[in-house]
N, C-alpha and C positions, 0 to 999 in steps of 0.2 A: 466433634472432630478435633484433634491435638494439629493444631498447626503452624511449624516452623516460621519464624516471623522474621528472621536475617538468617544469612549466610555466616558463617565465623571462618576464619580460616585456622587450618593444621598445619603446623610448621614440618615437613619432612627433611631427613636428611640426605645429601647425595650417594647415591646406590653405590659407588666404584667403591666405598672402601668392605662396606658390608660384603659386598661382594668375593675382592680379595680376599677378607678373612674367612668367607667360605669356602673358598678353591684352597687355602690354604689349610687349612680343618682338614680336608679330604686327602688332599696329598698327602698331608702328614700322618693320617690314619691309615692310607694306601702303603705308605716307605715303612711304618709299626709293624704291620702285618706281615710284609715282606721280607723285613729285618726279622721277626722273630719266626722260629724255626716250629717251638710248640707254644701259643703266645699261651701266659699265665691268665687264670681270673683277673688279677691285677689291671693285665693289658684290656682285657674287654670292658675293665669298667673305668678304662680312661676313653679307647674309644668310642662307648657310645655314646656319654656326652658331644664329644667333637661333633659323629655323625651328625646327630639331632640338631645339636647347633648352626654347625651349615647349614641342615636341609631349613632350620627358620630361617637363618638369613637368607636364603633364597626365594623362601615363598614370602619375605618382608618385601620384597624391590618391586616395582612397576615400573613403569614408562609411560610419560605425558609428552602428548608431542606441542606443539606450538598452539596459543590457543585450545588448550583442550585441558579441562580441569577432572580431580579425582574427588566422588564422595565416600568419606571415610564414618564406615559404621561399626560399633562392636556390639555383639550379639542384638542388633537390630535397635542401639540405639546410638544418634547421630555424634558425630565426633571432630567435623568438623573439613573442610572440603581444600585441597592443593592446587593451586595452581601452576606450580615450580614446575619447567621446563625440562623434560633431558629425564635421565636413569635416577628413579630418588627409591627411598627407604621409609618404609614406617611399622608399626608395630605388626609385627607377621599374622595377627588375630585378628585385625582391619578386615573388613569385604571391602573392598574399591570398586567403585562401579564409575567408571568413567564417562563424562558428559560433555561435548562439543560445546564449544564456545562458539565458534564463527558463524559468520553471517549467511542467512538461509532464506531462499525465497521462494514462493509459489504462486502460482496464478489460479486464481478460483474457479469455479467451474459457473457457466453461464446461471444463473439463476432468474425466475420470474418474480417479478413483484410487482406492486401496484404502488404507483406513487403516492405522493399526498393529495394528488388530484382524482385516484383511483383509477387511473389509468396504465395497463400492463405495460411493462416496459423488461427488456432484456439487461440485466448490469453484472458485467464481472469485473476482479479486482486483482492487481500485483501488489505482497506485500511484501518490504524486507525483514527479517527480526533474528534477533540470537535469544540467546539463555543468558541473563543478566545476573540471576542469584540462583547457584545449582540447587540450594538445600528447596525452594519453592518450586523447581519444575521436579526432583525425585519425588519429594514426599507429601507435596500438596493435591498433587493430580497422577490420576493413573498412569496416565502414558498422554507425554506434555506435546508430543508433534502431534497426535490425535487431537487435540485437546484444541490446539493452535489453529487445525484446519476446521472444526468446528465452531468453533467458538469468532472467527475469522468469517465465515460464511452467515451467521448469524448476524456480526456488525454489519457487513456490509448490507443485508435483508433490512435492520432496520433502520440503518440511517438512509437509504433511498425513501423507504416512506416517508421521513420526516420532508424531502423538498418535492419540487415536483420536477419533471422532465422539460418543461420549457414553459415560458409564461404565454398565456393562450389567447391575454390580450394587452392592452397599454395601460390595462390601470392596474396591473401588476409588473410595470418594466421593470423596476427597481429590485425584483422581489428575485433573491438568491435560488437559482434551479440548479439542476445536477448537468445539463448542458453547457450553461454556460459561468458556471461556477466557479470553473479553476481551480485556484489555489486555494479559493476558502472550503470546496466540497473536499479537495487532495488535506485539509486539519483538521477539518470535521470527520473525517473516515479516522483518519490516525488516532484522534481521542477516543472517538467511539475504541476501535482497538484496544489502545492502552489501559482504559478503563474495566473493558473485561480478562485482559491477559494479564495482567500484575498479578494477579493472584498465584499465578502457577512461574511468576520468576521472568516473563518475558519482555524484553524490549523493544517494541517496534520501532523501527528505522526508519522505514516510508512506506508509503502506503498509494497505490495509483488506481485510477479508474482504467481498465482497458478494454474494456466493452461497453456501450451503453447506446440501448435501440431502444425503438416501439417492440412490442411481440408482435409477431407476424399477421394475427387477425385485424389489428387494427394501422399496422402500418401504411396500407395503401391510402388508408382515409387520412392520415396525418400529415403525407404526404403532397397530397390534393391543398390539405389546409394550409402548408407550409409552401406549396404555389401560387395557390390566393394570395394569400398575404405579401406573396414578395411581389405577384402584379401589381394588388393596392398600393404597396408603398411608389411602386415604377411611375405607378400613375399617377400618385397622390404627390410625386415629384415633380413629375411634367406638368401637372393643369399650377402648379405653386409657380412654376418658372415663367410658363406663360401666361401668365397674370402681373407677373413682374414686368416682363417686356411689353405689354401692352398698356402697361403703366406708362414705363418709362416713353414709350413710344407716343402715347397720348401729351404726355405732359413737355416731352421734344415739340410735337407740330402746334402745341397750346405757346412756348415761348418763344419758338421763330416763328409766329403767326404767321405760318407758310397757307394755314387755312382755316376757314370759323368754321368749327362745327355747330348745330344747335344738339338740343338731344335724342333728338331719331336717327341724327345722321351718326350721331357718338356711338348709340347703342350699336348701328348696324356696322360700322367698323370693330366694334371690339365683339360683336358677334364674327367676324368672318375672320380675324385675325387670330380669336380662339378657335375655327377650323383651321386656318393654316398650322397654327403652331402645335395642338395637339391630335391632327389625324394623322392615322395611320397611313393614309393614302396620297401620292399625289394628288395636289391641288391643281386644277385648270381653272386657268385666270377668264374672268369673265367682264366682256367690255362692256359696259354700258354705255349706250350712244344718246340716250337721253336724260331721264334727271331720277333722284332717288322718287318723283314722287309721280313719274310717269310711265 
């Protein structure tokens, strides 16, 4: 495959005067004809250069609007791309085929995949991008917006598989997921991107997550698991605290020797202190009227 490897640029020049001197070709061949009564051979073979002339400087001109560039080709081979603003001129035998420059965005459509842990998960994506180098989006790739949504749907399929959707215990906390990722998964999308779209001329801008679930089969169970877990940690906070206070509490009545415990009488305080402090329930106080050991 022959393929463009930089952009070059065409120097064009501004359309107004080409212009002129075609309106003025024509008039002047219009005021000929009129002036002359029976016009000689002479006359027809001045004007039809003129005509001819005009009609190329006419079919030489285009128009680029802001941000919007011209690819210049003659007889199908490249010649070189314009980006000059406003009414300009180039060789009348140019095809122009004009290419958007500005910034363009799409949101992907939901896709399934399996993460790195093989588990289905829903992820779609917003990307921004323009056309960077016109000569690699005409003539590298069929048709470069096609090209972008595919190839776009692609990256994002396989950089989900490369993390996983959430880490599913603690001796992976550390370990980079597509949940909780950020900003490292929002440059890891972008490269992936960049990586397959250069080829066709494109520059990615940004690149965002805007979707990203369980699939639906397994979301109710994940769910469940992502309940568990945030009890264990509830709990796994509470029984920590009240261990602490019962510390603290033991080692308070040990240095204002308010009272000698031995260690039956220790255990059963910091057994019933561990009830008060991690039930769920009112506690009702219970008096004992005689001794821990009667």
């Amino acid at each position: 495959m022959t393929q463009i490897t930089q952009e070059s640029v065409r120097n064009s020049i501004n359309g107004f005067f080409p212009l002129i001197v075609g309106l003025a070709l024509h008039i002047g061949s219009v005021a000929m004809l009129i002036r002359a009564d029976e016009p000689s051979p002479q006359t027809f073979l001045l004007l039809v250069p003129m005509i001819v002339v005009g009609l190329l400087l006419y079919v030489g001109l285009y128009m680029l609007q802001p941000n919007q560039a011209a690819v210049l080709t003659l007889f199908g081979s490249y010649r070189g791309s314009d980006r000059t603003q406003g009414l300009r001129w180039a060789n009348p035998f140019y095809a122009k085929a004009r290419i958007s420059l500005r910034a363009r965005n799409f949101v992907s459509e939901k896709i399934k995949v399996n993460d790195k842990g093989g588990n289905p998960i829903e992820i779609a994506a917003a990307i921004v991008w323009n056309v960077e180098d016109t000569a690699l989006a005409v003539f590298n790739v069929e048709n470069y917006e096609l090209f972008v949504r595919v190839q776009s749907e692609a990256a994002v399929r396989h950089m989900a598989s490369l993390y996983a959707y959430d880490n599913m215990d603690e001796a992976h906390a550390e370990r980079l997921t597509l949940r909780g990722g950020g900003e490292a998964i929002t440059r890891a999308l972008k490269m992936e991107l960049t990586s397959r779209l250069k080829q066709a001329g494109i520059e990615v801008i940004d690149a965002t997550l805007t979707h990203l679930a369980y699939a639906p089969e397994i979301a109710g169970a994940m769910l469940r698991r992502q309940q568990a877990e945030a009890v264990l940690a509830a709990r796994r906070k509470i029984v920590q605290g009240a261990v602490d206070m019962v510390e603290m509490a033991l080692h308070s009545l040990s240095e204002r020797e308010l009272i000698v415990l031995d260690d039956e009488r220790r255990a059963s305080m910091v057994s019933n202190l561990l009830v008060v402090l991690v039930g769920e329930k009112e506690v009702a106080p219970v008096i004992n009227s005689g001794t821990l050991y009667s």
